[in-house]
VOFI-869296 format. One line per field, with one value per residue: residue number from 1; residue in three letters; x, y, z of N, C-alpha, C, CB in turn. Coordinates in nm, 2 decimals. Glycine has a CB too. Layout:
% residues N
nr	NUM/...
rest	ALA/...
n_c1	X/...
n_c2	Y/...
n_c3	Z/...
ca_c1	X/...
ca_c2	Y/...
ca_c3	Z/...
c_c1	X/...
c_c2	Y/...
c_c3	Z/...
cb_c1	X/...
cb_c2	Y/...
cb_c3	Z/...
***
This chain:
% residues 80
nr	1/2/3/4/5/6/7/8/9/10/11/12/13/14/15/16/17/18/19/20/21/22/23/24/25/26/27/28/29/30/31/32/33/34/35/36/37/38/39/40/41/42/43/44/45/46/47/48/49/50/51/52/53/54/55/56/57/58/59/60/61/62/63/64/65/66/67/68/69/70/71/72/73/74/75/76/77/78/79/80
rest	UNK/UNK/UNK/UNK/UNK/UNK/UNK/UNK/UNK/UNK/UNK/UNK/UNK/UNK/UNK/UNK/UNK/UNK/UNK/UNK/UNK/UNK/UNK/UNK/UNK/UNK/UNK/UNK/UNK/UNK/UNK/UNK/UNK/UNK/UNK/UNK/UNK/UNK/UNK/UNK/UNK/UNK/UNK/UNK/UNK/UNK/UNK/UNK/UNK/UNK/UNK/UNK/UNK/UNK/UNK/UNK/UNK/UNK/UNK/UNK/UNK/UNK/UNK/UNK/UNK/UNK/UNK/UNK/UNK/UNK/UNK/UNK/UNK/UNK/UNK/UNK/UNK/UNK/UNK/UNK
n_c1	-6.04/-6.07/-5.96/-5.79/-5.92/-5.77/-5.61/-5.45/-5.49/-5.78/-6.12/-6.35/-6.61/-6.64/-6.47/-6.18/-6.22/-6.27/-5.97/-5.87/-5.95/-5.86/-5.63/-5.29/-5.09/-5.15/-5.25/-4.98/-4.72/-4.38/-4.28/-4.03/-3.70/-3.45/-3.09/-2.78/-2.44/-2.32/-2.54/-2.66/-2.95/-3.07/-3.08/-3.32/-3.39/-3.50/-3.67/-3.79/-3.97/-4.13/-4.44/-4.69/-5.02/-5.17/-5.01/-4.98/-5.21/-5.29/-5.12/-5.16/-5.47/-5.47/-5.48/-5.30/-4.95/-4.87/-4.59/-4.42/-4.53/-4.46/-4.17/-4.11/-4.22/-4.01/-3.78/-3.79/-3.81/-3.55/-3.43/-3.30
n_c2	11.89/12.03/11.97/12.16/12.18/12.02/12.23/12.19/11.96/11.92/11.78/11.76/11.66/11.86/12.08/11.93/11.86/12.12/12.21/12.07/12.17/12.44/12.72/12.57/12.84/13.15/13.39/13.60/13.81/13.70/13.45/13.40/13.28/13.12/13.11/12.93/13.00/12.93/12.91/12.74/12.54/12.63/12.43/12.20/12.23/12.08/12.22/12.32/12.52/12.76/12.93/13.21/13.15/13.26/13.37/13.17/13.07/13.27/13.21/12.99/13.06/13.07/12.79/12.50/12.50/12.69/12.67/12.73/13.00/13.11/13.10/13.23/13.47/13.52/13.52/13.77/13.96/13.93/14.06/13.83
n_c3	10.91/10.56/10.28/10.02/9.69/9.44/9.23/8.98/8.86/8.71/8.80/8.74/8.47/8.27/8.31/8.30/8.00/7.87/7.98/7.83/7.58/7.56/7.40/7.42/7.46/7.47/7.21/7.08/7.14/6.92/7.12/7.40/7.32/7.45/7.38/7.40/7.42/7.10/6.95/7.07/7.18/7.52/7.79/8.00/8.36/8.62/8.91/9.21/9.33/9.56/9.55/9.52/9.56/9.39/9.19/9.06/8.95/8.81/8.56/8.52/8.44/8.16/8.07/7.99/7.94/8.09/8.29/8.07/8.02/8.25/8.28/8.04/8.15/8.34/8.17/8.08/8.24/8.37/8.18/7.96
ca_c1	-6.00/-6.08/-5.83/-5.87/-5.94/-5.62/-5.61/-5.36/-5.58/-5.93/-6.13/-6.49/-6.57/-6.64/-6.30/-6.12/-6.23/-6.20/-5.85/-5.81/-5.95/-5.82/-5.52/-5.19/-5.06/-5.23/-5.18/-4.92/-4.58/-4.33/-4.22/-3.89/-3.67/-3.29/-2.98/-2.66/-2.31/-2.31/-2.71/-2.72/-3.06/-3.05/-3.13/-3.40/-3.36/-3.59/-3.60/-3.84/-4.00/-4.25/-4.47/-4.78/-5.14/-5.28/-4.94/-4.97/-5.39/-5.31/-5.06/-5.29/-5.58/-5.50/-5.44/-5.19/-4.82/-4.85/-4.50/-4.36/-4.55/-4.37/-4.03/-4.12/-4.27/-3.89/-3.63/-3.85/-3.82/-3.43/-3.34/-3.21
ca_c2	12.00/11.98/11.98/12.27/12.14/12.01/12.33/12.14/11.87/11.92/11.67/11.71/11.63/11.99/12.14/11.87/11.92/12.30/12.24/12.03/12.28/12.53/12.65/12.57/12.97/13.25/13.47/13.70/13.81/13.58/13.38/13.43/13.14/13.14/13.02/12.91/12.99/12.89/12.85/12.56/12.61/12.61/12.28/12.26/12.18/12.04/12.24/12.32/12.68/12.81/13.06/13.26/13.06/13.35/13.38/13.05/13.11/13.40/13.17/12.86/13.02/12.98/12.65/12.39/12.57/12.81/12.67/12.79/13.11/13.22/13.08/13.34/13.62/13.53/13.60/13.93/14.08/13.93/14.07/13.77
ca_c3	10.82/10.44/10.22/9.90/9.56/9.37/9.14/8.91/8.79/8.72/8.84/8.70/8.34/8.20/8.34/8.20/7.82/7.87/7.94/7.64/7.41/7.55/7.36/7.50/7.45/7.45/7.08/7.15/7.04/6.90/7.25/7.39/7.30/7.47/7.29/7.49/7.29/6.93/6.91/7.10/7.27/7.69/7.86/8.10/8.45/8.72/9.00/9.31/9.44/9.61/9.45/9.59/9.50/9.31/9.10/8.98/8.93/8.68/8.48/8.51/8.36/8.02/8.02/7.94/7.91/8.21/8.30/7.99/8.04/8.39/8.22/7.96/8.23/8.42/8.10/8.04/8.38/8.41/8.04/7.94
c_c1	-6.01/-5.99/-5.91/-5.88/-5.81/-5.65/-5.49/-5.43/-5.69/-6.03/-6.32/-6.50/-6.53/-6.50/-6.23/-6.14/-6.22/-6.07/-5.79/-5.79/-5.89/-5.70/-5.37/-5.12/-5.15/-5.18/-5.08/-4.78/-4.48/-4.29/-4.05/-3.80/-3.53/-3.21/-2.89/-2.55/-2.35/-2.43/-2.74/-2.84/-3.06/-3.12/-3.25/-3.36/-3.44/-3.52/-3.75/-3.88/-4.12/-4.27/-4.62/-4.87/-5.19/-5.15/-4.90/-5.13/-5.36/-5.24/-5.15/-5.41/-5.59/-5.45/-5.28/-5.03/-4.77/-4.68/-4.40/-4.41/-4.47/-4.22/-3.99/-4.06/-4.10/-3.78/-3.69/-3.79/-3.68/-3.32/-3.29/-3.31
c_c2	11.95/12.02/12.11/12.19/12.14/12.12/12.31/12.05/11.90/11.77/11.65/11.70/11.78/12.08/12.07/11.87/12.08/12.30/12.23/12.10/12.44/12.60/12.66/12.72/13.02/13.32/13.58/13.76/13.71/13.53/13.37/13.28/13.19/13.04/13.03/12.96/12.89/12.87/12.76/12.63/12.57/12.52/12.32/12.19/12.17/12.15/12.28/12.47/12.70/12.95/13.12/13.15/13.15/13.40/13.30/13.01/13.15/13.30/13.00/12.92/13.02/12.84/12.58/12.52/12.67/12.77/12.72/12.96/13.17/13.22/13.21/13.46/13.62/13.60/13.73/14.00/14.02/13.99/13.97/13.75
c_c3	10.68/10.37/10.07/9.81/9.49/9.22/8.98/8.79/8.85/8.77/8.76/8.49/8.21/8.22/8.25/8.01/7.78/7.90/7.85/7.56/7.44/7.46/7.44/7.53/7.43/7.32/7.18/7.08/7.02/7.03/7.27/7.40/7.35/7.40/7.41/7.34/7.19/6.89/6.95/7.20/7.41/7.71/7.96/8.19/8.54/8.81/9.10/9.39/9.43/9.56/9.55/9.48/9.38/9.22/9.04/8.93/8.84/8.58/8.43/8.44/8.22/7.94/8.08/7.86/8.00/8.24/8.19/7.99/8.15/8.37/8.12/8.02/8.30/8.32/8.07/8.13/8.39/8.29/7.95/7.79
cb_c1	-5.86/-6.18/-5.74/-5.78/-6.03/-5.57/-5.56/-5.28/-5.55/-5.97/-6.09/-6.63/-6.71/-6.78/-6.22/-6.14/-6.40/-6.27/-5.79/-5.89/-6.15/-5.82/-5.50/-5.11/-4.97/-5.23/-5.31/-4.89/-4.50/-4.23/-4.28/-3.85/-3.69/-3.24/-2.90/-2.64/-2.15/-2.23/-2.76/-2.58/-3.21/-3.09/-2.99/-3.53/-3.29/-3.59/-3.46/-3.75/-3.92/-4.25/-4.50/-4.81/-5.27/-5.39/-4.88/-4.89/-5.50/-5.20/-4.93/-5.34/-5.67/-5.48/-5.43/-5.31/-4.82/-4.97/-4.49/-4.37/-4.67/-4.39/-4.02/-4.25/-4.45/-3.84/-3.54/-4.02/-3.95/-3.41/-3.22/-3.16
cb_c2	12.06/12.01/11.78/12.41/12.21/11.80/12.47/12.06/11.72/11.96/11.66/11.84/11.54/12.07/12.11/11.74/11.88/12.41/12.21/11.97/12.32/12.53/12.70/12.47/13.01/13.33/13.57/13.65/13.91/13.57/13.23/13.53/13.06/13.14/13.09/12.71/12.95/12.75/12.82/12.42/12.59/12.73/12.18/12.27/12.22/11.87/12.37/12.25/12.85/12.81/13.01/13.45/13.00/13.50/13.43/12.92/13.22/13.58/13.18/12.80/13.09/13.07/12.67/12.26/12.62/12.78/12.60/12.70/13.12/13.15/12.93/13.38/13.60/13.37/13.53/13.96/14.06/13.80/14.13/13.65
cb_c3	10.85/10.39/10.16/9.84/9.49/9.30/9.23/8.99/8.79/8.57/9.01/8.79/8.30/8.24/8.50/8.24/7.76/7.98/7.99/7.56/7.34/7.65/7.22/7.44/7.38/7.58/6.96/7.29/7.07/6.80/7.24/7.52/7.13/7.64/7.12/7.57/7.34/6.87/6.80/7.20/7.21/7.79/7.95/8.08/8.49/8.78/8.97/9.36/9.40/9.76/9.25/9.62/9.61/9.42/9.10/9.08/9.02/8.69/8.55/8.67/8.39/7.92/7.85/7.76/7.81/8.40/8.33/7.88/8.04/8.57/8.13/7.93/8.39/8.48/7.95/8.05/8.53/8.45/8.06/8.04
***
């Protein structure tokens, strides 16, 4: 059995420089930033979940920051 292509890291040369330049955000509206009490801004935490392949595709194709993009897409859709 073959294994799929690590969709994380690029591996040939032209992927890799198109991630480079890509830019890390996409333009958009200002980005949602959370504060904790008194403005202190919320820590981040390691943590571990499974997601569908094709909703981590959409957030991966523009680049470098997709994890800050679904962190985004999450306090949108939880109000916070």
């Amino acid at each position: 059995m073959t294994r799929p292509p690590n969709r994380y890291r690029p591996t040939d040369a032209l992927s890799i420089a198109e991630a480079v330049f890509k830019p890390a955000t996409p333009p958009s509206a200002e980005p949602v930033r959370a504060q904790g009490k008194g403005g202190v801004p919320v820590s981040k935490e390691l943590v571990s979940i499974k997601l569908d392949s094709d909703l981590i595709a959409h957030f991966q194709e523009d680049g470098p920051g997709w994890q800050e993009r679904i962190n985004d897409a999450l306090r949108r859709a939880t109000g916070l």
